[in-house]
C-alpha positions as CSV (number, residue, x, y, z in Angstrom):
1,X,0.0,0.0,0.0
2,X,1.7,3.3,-0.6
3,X,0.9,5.9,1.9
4,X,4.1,8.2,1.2
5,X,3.6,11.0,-1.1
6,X,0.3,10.1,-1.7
7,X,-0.8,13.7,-1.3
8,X,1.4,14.1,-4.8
9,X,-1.4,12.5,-6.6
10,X,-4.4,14.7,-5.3
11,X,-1.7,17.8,-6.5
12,X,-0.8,16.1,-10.1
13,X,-4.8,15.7,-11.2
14,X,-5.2,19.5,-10.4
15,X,-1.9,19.7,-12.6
16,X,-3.2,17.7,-15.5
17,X,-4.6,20.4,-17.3
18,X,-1.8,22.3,-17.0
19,X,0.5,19.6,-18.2
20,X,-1.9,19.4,-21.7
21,X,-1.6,22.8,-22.0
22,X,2.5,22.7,-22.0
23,X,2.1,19.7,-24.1
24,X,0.7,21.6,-26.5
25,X,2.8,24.2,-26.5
26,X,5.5,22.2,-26.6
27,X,4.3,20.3,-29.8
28,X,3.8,23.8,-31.3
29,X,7.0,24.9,-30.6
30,X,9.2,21.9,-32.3
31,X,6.6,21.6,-35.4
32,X,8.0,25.7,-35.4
33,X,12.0,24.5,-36.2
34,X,12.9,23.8,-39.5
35,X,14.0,20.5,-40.6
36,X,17.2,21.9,-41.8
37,X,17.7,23.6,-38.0
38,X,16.5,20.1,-36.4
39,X,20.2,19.3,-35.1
40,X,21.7,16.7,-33.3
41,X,25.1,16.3,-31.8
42,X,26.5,13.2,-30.8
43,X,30.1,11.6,-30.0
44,X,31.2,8.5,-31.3
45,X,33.3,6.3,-29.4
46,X,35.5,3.3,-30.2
47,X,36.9,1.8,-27.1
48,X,39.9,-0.4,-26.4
49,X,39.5,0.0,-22.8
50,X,35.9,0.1,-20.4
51,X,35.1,3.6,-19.7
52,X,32.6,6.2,-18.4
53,X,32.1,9.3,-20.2
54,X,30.3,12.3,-18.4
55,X,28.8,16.1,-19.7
56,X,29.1,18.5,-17.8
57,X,29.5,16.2,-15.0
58,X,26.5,14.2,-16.2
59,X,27.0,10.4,-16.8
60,X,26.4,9.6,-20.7
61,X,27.7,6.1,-21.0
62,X,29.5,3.5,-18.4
63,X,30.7,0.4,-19.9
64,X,32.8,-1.6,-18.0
65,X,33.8,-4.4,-21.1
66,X,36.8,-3.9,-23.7
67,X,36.5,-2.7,-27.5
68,X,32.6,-1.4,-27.5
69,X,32.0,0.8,-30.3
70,X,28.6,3.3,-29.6
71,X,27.3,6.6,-30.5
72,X,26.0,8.9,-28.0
73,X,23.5,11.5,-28.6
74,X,24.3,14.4,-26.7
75,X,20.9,17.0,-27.2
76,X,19.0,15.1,-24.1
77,X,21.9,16.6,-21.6
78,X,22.7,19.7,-23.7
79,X,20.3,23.0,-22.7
80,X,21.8,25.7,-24.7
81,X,24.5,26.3,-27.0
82,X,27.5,26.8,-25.8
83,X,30.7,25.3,-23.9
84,X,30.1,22.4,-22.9
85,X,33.0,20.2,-20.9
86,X,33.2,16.6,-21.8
87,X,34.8,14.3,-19.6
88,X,36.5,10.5,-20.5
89,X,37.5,7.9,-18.0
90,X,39.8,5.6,-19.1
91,X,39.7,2.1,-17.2
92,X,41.6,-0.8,-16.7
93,X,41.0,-3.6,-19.2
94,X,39.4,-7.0,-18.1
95,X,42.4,-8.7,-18.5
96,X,44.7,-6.2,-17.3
97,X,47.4,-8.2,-14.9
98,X,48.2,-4.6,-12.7
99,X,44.2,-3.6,-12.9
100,X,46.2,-0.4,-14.6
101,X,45.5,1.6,-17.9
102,X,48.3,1.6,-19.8
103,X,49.5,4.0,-22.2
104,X,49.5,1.5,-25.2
105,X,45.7,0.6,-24.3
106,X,44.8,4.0,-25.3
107,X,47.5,4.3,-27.8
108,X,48.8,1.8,-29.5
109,X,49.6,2.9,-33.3
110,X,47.5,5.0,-35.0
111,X,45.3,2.5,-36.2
112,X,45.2,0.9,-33.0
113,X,43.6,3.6,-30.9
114,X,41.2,5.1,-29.3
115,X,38.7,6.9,-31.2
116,X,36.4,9.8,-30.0
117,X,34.3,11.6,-32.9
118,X,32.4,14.5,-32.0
119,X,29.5,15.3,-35.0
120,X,26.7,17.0,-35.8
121,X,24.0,15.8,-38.8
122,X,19.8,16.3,-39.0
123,X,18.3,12.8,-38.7
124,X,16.7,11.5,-41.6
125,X,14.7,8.2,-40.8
126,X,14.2,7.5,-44.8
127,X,18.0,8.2,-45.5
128,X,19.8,4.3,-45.1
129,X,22.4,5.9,-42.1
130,X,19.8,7.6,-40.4
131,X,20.4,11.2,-41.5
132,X,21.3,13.3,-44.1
133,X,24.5,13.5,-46.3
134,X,27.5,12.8,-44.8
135,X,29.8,12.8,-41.8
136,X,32.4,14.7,-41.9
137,X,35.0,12.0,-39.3
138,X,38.2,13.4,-40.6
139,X,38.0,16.5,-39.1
140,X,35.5,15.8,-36.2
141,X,38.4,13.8,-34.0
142,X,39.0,15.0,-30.5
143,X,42.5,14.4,-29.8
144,X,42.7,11.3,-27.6
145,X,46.0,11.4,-25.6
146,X,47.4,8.6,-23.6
147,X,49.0,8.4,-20.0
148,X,52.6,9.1,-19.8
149,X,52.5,5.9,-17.6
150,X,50.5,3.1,-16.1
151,X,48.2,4.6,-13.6
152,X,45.1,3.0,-11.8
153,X,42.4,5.9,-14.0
154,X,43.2,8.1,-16.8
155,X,40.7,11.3,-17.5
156,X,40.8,13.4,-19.9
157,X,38.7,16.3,-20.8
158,X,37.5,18.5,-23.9
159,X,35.7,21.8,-24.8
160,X,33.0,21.2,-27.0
161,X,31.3,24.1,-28.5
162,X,27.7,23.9,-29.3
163,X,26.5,26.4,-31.7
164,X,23.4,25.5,-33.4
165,X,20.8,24.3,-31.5
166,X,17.0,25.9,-31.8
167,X,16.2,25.7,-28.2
168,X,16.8,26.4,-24.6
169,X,15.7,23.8,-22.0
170,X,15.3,25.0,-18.0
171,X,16.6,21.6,-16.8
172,X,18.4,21.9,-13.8
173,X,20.2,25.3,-14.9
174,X,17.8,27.2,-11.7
175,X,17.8,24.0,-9.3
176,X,19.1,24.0,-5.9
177,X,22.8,22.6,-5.0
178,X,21.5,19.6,-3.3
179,X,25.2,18.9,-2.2
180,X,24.8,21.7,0.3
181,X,22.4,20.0,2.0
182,X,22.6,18.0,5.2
183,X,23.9,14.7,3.6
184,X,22.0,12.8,5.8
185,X,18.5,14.2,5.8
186,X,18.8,14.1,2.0
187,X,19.9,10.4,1.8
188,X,16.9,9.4,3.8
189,X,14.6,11.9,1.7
190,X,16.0,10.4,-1.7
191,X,15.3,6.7,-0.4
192,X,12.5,7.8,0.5
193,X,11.4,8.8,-3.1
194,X,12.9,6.1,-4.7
195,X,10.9,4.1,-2.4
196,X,7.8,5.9,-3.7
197,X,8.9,5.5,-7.2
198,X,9.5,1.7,-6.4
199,X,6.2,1.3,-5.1
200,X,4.2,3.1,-7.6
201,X,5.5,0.7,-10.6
202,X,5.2,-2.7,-8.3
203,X,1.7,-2.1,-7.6
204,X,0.9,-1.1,-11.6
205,X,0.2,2.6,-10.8
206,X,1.4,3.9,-13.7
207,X,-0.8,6.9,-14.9
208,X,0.6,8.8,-11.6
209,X,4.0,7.1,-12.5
210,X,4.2,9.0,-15.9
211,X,3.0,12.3,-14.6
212,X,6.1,11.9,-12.3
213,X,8.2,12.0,-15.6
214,X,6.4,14.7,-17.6
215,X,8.9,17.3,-17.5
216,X,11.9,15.3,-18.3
217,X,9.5,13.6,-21.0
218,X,8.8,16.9,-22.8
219,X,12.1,18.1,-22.2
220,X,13.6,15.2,-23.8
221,X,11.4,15.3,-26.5
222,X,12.2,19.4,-27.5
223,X,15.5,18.6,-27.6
224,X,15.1,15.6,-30.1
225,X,12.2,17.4,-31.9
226,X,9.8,14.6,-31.2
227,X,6.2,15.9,-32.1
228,X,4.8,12.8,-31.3
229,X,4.4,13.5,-27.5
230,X,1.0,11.3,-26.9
231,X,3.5,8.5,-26.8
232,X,4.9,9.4,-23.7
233,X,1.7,8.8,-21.6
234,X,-0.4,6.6,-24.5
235,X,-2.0,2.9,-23.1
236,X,0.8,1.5,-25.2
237,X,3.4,2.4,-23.4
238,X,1.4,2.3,-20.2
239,X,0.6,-1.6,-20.6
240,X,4.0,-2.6,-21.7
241,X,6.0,-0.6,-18.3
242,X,3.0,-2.4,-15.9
243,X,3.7,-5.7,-17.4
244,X,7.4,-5.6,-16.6
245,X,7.4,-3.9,-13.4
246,X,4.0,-4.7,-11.8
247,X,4.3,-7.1,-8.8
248,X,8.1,-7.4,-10.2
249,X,10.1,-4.9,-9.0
250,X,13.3,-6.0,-6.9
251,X,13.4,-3.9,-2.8
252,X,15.6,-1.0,-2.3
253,X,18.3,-2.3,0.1
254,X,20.3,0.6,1.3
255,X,23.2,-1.1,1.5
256,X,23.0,-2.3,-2.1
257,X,22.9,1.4,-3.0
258,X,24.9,4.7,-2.6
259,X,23.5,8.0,-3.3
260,X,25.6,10.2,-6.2
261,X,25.7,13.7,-7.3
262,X,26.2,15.1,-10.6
263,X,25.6,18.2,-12.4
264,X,28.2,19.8,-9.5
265,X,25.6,18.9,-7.6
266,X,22.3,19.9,-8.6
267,X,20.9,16.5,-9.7
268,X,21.3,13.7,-7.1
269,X,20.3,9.8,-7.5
270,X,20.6,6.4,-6.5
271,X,22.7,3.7,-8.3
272,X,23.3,0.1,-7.2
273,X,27.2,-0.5,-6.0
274,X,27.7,-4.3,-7.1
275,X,25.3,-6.0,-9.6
276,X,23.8,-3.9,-11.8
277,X,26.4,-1.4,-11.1
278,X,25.4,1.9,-11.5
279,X,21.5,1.1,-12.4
280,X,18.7,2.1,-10.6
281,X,15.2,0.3,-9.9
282,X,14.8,-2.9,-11.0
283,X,11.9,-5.6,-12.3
284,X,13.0,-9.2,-12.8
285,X,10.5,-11.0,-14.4
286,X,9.8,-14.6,-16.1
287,X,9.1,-14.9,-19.7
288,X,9.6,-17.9,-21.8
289,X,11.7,-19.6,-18.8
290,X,14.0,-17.1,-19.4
291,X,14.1,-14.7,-16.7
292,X,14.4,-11.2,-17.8
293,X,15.0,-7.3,-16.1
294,X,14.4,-4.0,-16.9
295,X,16.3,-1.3,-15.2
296,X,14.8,2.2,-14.7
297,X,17.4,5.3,-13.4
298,X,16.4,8.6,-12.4
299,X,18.5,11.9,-12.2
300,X,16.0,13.9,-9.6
301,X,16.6,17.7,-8.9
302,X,14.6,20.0,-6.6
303,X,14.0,23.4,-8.7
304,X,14.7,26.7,-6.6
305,X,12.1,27.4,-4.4
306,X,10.6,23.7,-3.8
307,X,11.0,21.3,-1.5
308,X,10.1,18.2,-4.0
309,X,12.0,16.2,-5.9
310,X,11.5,16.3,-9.6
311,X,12.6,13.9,-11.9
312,X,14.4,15.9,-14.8
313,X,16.2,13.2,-16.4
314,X,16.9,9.2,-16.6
């Protein structure tokens, strides 16, 4: 039975209306941008070593197995154009006999080497690549420089200048500096609202679970000029998150989780320590006598002036 927060849910029906209204406006203003503005930035990454890679101290990607090869869309975490830092951790390999990075496994020859492509194109879902013309990779290398010596981590970061984007998002740009708070009290509070989060998909209450995530929903969809918003909250997607998580979500055991920062400290969360590193909630289910999970993260903030978390991004 969840008690908790339930007072949120008398507050979010008086806030329906209000979230059509924004819904609408939203729609109105991507339908507004040009196809030809309509871009996206991304980085490309192929990895000799596992790595994370943050923006603007924001996890993007964490993979903790050699040699994967991915591209990154970056408009979700970007709010306006300009600088933007970029952050790479190097890590040791699997097989690494010192559990150190070494210079030749970011380095080796230069076609043996870390890459990191930072590019720009409009998606084009007709075009046979995804988007239109071509990628320029020859001049959209950052420079990738190795460790002058075997060391436990390397980092390395880059400026990144965004220049072209049609929108501005509010994201956590105005939210408070959660890591200024009593770390305590705000450990308990997050539990607690992970806990409420937890609950809420377990017991198939997922209306009030995706009017939880209508900000970062709309949000996400400006910056990837998704008109289609319906989607968000339609019965589709409602059915198919209750039948994973409902009566299957795994317990929050604090001491399976440790509360993070990012964002220098304006977005806070939960991510497990040991399996499922780094993940949030969790639904195991059977299907098929294979058993199967589905693993839902949230990056909450409290905007200036409230004492509520929001959920701003996944």
């Amino acid at each position: 039975m969840i008690t908790r927060y339930k007072t949120v849910i008398f507050l979010l029906i008086g806030l329906t209306s209000c979230a059509q209204q924004s819904k609408l406006s939203s729609i109105e203003e991507i339908s507004k941008i040009p196809k030809e503005k309509q871009i996206t930035y991304s980085i490309h990454i192929n990895a000799k070593t596992p790595f994370e890679i943050f923006i603007d101290d924001i996890p993007l990607e964490r993979f903790y197995e050699s040699g994967m090869n991915v591209t990154v869309e970056l408009n979700p975490y970007l709010l306006s154009n300009g600088t933007h830092k970029l952050k790479v951790r190097y890590l040791p390999r699997e097989d690494s006999k010192d559990s150190l990075v070494h210079p030749s496994d970011v380095y080796h020859t230069k076609d043996a080497k870390w890459n990191i492509f930072f590019v720009r194109y409009i998606k084009n879902g007709e075009e046979p690549l995804g988007y239109e013309g071509e990628i320029d990779y020859g001049n959209s290398e950052l420079e990738v420089v190795p460790p002058p010596k075997p060391v436990p981590v390397w980092e390395q970061e880059f400026d990144i200048d965004i220049k072209d984007l049609p929108y501005n998002l509010k994201g956590w740009s105005e939210s408070q500096d959660l890591s200024k708070m009593d770390e305590y009290q705000l450990q308990k509070k997050v539990f607690e609202y992970f806990n409420y989060l937890r609950n809420l998909l377990n017991e198939g209450e997922i209306d009030t679970f995706l009017e939880l995530n209508k900000t970062k929903d709309f949000e996400i969809g400006k910056a990837t000029y998704e008109t289609d918003l319906d989607w968000f909250s339609s019965p589709e997607r409602t059915e198919n998150i209750k039948n994973k998580c409902k009566g299957n979500m795994l317990p929050i055991n604090e001491n399976e989780y440790k509360m993070k920062f990012f964002a220098n400290g304006k977005i806070v969360t939960l991510e497990r320590i040991d399996r499922f590193k780094n993940m949030g909630l969790v639904a195991k289910r059977e299907t098929d006598s294979k058993v199967r999970y589905s693993i839902y993260n949230f990056l909450l903030h409290k905007p200036v002036g409230s004492d509520t978390f929001e959920i701003i991004r996944k």
